[in-house]
Structures are given as structure tokens and as C-alpha cells.
Backbone as CSV, one residue per row, in Angstrom:
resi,resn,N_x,N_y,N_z,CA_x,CA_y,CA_z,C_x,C_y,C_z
1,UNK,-0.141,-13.196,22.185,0.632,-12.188,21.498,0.474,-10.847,22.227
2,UNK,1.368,-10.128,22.133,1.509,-9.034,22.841,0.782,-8.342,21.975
3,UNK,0.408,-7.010,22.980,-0.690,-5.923,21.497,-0.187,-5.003,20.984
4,UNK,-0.325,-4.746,19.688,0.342,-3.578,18.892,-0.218,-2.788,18.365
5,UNK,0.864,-1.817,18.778,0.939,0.072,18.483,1.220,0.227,16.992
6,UNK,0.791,0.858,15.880,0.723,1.468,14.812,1.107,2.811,15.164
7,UNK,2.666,3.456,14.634,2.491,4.535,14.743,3.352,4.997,13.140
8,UNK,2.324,5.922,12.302,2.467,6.026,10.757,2.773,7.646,10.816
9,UNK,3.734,8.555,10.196,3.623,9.941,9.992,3.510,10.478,8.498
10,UNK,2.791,10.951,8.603,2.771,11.826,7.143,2.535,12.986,7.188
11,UNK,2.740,13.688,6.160,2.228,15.098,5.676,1.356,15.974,4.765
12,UNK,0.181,16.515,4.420,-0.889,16.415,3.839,-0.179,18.261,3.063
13,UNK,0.272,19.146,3.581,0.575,20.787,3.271,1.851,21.068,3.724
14,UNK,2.428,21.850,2.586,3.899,22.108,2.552,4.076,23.273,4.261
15,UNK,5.255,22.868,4.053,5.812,23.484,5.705,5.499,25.149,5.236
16,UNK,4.954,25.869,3.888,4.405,26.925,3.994,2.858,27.053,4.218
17,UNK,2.956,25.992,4.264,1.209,26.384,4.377,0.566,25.678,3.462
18,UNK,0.832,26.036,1.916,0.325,25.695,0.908,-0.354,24.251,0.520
19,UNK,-1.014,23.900,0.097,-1.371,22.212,0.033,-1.065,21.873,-1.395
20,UNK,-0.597,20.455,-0.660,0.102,19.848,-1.603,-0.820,19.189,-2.728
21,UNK,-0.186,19.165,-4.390,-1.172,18.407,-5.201,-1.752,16.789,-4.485
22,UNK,-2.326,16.726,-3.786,-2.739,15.012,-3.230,-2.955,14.357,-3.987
23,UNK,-3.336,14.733,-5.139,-3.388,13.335,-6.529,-2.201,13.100,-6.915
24,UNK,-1.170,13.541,-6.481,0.274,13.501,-7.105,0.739,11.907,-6.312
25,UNK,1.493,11.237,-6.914,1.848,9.959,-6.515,2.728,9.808,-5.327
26,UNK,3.815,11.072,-5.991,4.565,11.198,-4.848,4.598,12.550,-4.149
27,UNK,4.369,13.798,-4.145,4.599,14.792,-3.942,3.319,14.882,-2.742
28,UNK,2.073,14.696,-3.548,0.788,15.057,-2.573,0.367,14.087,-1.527
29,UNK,0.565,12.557,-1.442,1.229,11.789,-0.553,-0.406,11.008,-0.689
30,UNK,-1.633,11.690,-1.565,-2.790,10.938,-1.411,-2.783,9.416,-1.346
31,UNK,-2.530,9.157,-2.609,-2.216,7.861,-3.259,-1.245,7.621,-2.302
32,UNK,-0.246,7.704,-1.913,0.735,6.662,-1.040,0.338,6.393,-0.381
33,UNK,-0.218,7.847,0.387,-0.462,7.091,2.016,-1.721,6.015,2.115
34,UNK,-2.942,6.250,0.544,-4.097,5.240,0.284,-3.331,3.537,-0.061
35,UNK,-2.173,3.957,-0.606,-1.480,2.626,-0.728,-0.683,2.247,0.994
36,UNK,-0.163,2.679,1.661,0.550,2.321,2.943,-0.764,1.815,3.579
37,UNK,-1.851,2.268,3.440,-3.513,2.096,4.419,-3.738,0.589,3.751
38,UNK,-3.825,0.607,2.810,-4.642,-0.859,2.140,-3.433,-1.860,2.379
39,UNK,-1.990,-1.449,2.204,-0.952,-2.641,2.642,-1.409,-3.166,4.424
40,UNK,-1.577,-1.897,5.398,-1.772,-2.380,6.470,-2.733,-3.471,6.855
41,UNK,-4.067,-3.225,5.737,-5.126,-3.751,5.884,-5.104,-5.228,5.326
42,UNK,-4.560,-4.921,3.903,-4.506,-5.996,3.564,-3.480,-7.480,4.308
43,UNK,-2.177,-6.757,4.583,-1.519,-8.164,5.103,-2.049,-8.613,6.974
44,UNK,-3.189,-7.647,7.209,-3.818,-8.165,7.957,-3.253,-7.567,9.757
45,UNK,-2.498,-6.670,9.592,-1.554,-6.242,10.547,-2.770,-4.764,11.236
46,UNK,-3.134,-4.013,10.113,-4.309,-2.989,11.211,-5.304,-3.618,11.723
47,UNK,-5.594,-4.830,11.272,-6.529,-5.755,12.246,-6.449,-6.291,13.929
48,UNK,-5.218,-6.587,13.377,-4.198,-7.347,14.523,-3.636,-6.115,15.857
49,UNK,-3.696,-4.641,15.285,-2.929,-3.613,16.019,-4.073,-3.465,16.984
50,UNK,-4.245,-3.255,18.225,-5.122,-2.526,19.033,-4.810,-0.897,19.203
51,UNK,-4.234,-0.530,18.590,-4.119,1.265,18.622,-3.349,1.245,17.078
52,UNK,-3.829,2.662,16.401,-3.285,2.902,15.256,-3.122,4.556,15.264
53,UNK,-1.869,4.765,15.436,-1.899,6.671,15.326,-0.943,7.577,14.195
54,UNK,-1.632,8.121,13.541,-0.950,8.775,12.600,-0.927,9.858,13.045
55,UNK,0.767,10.809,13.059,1.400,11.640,13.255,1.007,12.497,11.922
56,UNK,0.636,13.513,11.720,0.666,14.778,10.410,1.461,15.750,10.948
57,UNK,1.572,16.447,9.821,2.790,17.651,10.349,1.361,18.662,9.632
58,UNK,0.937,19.515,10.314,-0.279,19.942,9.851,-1.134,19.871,10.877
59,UNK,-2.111,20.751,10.681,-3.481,21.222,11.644,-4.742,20.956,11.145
60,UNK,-5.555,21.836,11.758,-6.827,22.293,11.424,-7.341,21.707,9.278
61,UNK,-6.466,22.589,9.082,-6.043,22.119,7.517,-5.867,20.965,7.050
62,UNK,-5.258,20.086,7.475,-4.878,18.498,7.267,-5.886,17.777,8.031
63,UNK,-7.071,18.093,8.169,-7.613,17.127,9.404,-8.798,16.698,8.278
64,UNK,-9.351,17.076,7.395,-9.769,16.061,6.033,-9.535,15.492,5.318
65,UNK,-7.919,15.675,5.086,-7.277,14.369,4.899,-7.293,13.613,5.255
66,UNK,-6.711,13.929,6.412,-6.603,12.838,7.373,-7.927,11.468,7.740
67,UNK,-9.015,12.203,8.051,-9.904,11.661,8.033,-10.589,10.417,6.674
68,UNK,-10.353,11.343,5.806,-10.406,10.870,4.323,-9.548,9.352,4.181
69,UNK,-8.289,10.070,3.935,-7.104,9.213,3.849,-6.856,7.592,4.877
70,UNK,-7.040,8.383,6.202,-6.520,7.731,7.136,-7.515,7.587,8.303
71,UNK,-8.713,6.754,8.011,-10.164,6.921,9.127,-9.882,6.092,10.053
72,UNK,-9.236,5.136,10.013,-8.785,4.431,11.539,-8.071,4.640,12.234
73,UNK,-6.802,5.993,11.825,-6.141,6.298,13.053,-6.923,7.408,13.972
74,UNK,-5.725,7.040,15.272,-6.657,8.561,15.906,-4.830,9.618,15.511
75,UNK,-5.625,10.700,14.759,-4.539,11.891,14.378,-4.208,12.509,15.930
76,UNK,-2.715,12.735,15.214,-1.741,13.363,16.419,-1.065,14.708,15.165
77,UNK,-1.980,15.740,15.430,-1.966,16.859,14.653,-0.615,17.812,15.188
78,UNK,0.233,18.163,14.088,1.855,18.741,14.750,1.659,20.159,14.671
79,UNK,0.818,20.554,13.806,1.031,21.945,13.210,1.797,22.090,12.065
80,UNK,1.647,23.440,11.443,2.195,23.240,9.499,3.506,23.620,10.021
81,UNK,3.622,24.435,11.098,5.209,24.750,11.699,6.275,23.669,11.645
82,UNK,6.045,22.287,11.716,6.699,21.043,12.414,6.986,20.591,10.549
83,UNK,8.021,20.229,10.844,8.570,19.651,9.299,9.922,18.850,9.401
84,UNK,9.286,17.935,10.278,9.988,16.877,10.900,8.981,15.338,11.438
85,UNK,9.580,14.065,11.420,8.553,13.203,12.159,9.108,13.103,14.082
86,UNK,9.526,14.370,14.227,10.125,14.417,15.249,8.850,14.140,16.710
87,UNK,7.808,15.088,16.280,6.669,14.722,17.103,6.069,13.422,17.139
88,UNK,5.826,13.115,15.918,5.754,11.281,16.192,6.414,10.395,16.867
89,UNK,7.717,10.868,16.902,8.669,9.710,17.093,8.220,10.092,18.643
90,UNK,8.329,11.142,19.405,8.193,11.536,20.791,6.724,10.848,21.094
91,UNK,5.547,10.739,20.618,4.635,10.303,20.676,4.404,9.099,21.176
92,UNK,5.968,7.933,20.611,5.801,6.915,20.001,6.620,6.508,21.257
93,UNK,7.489,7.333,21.754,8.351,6.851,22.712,7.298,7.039,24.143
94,UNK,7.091,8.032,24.113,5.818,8.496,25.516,4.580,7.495,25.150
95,UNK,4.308,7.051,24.922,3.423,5.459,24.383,4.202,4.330,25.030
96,UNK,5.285,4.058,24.608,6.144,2.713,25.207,6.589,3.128,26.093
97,UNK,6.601,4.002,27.012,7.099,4.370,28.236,5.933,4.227,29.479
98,UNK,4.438,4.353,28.436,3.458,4.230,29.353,2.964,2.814,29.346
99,UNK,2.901,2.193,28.533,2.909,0.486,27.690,3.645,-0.343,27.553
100,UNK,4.416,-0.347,28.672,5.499,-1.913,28.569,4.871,-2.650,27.885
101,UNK,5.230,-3.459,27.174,5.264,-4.803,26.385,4.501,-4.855,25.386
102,UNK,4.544,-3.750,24.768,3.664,-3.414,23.564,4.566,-3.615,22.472
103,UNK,4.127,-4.300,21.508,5.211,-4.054,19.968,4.434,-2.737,19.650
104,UNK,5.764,-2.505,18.837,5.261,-1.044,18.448,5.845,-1.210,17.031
105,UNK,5.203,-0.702,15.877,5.329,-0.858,14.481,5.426,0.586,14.611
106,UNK,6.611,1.016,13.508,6.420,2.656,13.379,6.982,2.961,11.853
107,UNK,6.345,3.698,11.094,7.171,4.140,9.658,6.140,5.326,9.078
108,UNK,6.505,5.807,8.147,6.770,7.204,7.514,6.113,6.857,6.163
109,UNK,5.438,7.658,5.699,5.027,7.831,4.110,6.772,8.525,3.564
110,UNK,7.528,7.828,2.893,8.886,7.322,2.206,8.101,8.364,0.630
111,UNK,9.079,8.864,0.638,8.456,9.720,-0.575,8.100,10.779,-0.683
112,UNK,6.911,11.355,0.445,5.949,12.402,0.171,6.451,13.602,0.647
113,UNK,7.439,13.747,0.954,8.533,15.178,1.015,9.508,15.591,0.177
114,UNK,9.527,14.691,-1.410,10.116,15.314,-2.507,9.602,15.770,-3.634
115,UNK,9.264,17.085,-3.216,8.490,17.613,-4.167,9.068,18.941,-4.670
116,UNK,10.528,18.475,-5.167,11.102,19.315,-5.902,11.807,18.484,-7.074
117,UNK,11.771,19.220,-8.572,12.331,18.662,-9.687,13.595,17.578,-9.442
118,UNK,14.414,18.186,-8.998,15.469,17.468,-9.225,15.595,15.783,-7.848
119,UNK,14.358,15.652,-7.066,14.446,14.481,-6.593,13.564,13.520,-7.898
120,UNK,13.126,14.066,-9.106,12.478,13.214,-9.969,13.307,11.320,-9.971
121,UNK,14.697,12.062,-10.302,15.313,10.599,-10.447,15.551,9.636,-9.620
122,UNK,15.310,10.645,-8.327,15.333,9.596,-7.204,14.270,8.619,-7.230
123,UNK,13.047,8.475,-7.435,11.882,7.573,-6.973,11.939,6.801,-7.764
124,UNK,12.958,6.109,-8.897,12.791,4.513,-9.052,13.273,3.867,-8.010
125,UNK,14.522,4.721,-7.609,15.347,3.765,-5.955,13.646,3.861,-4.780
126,UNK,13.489,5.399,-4.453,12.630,5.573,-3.139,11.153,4.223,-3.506
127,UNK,11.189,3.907,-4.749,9.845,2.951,-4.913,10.888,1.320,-4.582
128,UNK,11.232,1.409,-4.473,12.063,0.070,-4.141,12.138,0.334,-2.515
129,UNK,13.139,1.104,-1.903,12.555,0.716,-0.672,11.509,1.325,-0.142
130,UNK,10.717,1.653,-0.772,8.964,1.502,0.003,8.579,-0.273,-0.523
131,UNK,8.720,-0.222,-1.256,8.665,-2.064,-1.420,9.267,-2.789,-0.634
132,UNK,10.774,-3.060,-0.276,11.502,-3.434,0.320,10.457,-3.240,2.054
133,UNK,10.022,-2.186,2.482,9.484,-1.778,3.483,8.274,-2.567,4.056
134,UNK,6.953,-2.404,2.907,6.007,-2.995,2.702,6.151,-4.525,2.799
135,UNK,6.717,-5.145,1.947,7.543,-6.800,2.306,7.531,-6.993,3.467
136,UNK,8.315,-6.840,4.061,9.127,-7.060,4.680,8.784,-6.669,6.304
137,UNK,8.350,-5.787,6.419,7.862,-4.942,7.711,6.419,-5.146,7.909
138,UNK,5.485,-4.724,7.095,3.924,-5.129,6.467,3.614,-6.319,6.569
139,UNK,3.838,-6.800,5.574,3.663,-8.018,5.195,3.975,-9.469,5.906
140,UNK,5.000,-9.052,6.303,5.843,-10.585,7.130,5.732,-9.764,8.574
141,UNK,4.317,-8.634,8.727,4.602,-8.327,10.286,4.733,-9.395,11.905
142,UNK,4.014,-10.913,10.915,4.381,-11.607,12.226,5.049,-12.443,12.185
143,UNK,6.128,-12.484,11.161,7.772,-12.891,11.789,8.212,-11.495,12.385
144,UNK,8.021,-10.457,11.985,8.282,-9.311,12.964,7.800,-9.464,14.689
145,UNK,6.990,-9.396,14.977,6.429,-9.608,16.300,7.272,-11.379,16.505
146,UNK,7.165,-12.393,16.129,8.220,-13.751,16.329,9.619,-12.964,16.860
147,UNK,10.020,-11.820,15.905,11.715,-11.756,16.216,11.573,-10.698,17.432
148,UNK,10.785,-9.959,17.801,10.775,-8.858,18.828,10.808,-9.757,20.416
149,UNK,10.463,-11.036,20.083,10.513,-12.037,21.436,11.877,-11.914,22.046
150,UNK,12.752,-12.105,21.095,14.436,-12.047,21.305,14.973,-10.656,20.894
151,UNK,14.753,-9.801,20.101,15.635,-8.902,19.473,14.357,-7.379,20.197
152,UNK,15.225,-6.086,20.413,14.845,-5.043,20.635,14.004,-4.247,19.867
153,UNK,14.568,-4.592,18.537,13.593,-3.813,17.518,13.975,-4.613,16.077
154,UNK,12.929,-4.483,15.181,13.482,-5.112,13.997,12.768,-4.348,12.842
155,UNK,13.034,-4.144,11.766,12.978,-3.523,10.325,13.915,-3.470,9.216
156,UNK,13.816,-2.151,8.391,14.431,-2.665,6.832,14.675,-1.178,6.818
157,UNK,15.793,-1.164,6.300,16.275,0.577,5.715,17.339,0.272,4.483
């Protein structure tokens, strides 16, 4: 089997600075991103990855989270300026550019950037496809790596 890249982004403090409630389910991203960590672990896929890197949008500030949250990646710190997974994704591409034949798994804490009232009604849908995600991407990661033999990239949106 070819070896695989983990590359996860999240966000720990609002693009002002401010930090986010982290006990919040969806807003503070604690709990999710503790749930996205134990899915990896559990369907057996951060075992299987030989590199795991989580992208934060955040510094100095986010780096006990991070640690906390997320102790097996190595952090790729953006700054509180960055409020985008735009640096990840560049991360992720300058990785497979240096790593031919690497699968590369890549996704986002789904959720933890609506932390204003009126996305309330959104998160019965956004908890479905983080499920849909988890399934499917997580879980069945090695019919994922099976279909990357033939196909360029594969996932769920």
C-alpha cells in the first residue's frame, strides 16, 4: 500500500482574535475536532497514515489547543490573519508535489465556522454531512485508497 498523508484544518480563535467558546459543539470546534480525532483513530486510518498535519488558522494562541486537541499532528500554524483553509490546501499540494505516490486524505472540521445565530438551523443538515463524511471517507478509508489505484481523487460532498 502506498503511504498516507493526513491533512485536517481547523480553527481554535475567531479571525478577531478572540477565542472561541471550545466547549461549544459547534462554534468552539473542541468537541468536533475531539470527535474527527477519535473517528480517525478509531476506523483505524491515523494508524495506517505515516504523516498527519493539521492546518489552524491561528498562532502562538492556538498552539494548546492544538496540542490538547490534536497531539499527533505536526501543526502548520496560519496566523489569526488567515480565515481561509487556503494555507492547508497549499501545504497539501507542496507535499504531493514533493511525494509522488502518496494518498493523500484531506478534510476540514465542517461546522466550526458558524458561529453566528442565524446558521443555528443549518446544523441538522451540516451534522449529516459530517456523517455522510466520516462514513464514508473515515471509515471505508480503504475502499478509498482501493479506488485511488484507478481514479485521481475520491470523496463525499
Amino acid at each position: 500500500m502506498k503511504p498516507i498523508a493526513i491533512f485536517f484544518h481547523c480553527v481554535f480563535f475567531n479571525s478577531d482574535g478572540t477565542k472561541r467558546d471550545v466547549s461549544h459543539p459547534y462554534i468552539g470546534g473542541g468537541p468536533l475536532i475531539q470527535r474527527y480525532v477519535k473517528e480517525l483513530r478509531d476506523s483505524g486510518l491515523l494508524a495506517a497514515a505515516s504523516k498527519f498535519f493539521a492546518g489552524i488558522n491561528g498562532g502562538e494562541e492556538s498552539v494548546v489547543y492544538a496540542k490538547c486537541y490534536i497531539p499527533e499532528a505536526e501543526h502548520l500554524m496560519h496566523g489569526t490573519d488567515c480565515r481561509s483553509s487556503n494555507y492547508t490546501t497549499k501545504a497539501m499540494r507542496d507535499f504531493a508535489v514533493a511525494n509522488p505516490g502518496w494518498n493523500i486524505f484531506q478534510f476540514h472540521a465542517k461546522g466550526i465556522a458558524h458561529n453566528i445565530p442565524q446558521y443555528e438551523s443549518y446544523h441538522e443538515f451540516e451534522n449529516r454531512w459530517i456523517n455522510c463524511m466520516v462514513k464514508h471517507c473515515i471509515h471505508n478509508w480503504r475502499t478509498c485508497v482501493e479506488d485511488l489505484e484507478t481514479h485521481d481523487s475520491v470523496g463525499c460532498h
